[in-house]
C-alpha positions, 0 to 999 in steps of 0.5 A: 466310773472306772477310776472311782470302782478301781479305787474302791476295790483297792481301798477294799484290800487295804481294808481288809489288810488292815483288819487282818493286822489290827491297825489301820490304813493311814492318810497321806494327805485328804486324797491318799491313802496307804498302808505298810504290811508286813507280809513274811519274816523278810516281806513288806508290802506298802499299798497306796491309793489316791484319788488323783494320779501324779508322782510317788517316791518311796525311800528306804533308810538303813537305822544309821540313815544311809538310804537304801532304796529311792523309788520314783513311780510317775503318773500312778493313782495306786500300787502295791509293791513289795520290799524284801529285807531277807539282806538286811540286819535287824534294826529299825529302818524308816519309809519315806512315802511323798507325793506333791501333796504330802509326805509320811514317814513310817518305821520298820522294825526288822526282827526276823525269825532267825530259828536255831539251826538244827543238826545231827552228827551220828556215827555209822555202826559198824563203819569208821564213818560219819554221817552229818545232818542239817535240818532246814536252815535260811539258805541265804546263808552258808553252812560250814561243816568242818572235821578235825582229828583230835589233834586239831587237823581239819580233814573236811570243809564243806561250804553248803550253799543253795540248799534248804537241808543237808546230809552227807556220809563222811568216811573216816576210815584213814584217820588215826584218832580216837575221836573227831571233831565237828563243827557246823556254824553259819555266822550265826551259831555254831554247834561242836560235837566230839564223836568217838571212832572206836566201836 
């Protein structure tokens, strides 16, 4: 009775997981069933359910075929357990699910939501200063912030990491050109803007 009200509560969620994404949970074989969701940007959630208990592995392959996960669960009638791929380059990874009775292959088409990084270079009125804003950005990768003089000499190099947005005052009160140089880039973009020193 436990085993048969586990199963249907997790068939239930499934059911409901499916709805929501217009697609339904699949076979594994006549006992098993299991669904791959995508849960975020960078999140999949894969929810197995079976009748009978007994071993499931679940490997990952990278779009060259390299394999990047080999889970081995034991002993397991259902789960449900989370992948991140936020590390991961886009591409279409392939899901490998197998238990003794079956074997089923899914793909994943990684494409993040890789928004456009937003910033700001103002100049303080009134200052020989600067001051460089960076708006929300995926802090799993760094942000370079670097200040050149019109000669091209660099005068300032921040590396922000570990950080969800960014603001900082630079004094530029030292430097001799007319203009300067920013430029802000994270290994996917970059953005450059020249700013007058002159009041």
């Amino acid at each position: 009775m436990k085993k048969t009200t586990a199963l249907v509560a997790l068939l239930t969620v499934i059911s409901a997981v499916a709805f929501a994404t217009d697609n339904k949970e699949k076979e594994l074989d006549n006992t098993t069933k299991y669904k791959l969701v995508k849960a975020s940007d960078f999140k999949y959630d894969l929810y197995y359910v079976s009748e009978n208990e007994g071993n499931v592995s679940i490997k990952i392959f990278s779009p060259e075929g390299k394999m990047l996960t080999n889970d081995k669960l034991k002993h397991i009638e259902s789960f449900k357990r989370r992948y991140n791929f936020r590390e991961l380059a886009p591409g279409n990874y392939r899901v490998v699910i197998e238990n003794a009775n079956g074997k089923a292959t899914e793909s994943i088409f990684h494409n993040p939501d890789r928004s456009a990084l937003k910033s700001m270079v103002t100049r303080i009125p009134d200052a020989k200063s600067v001051k460089v804003l960076v708006g929300a950005f995926d802090n799993s990768k760094p942000v370079n912030i670097k200040i050149y003089d019109d000669q091209y000499r660099l005068l300032y190099h921040d590396k922000i990491t570990n950080s969800e947005s960014f603001s900082k005052v630079y004094n530029l009160i030292k430097v001799e050109s007319e203009n300067i140089v920013v430029n802000i880039e994270n290994n996917r973009e970059s953005t450059t803007v020249v700013r007058s020193l002159n009041n």
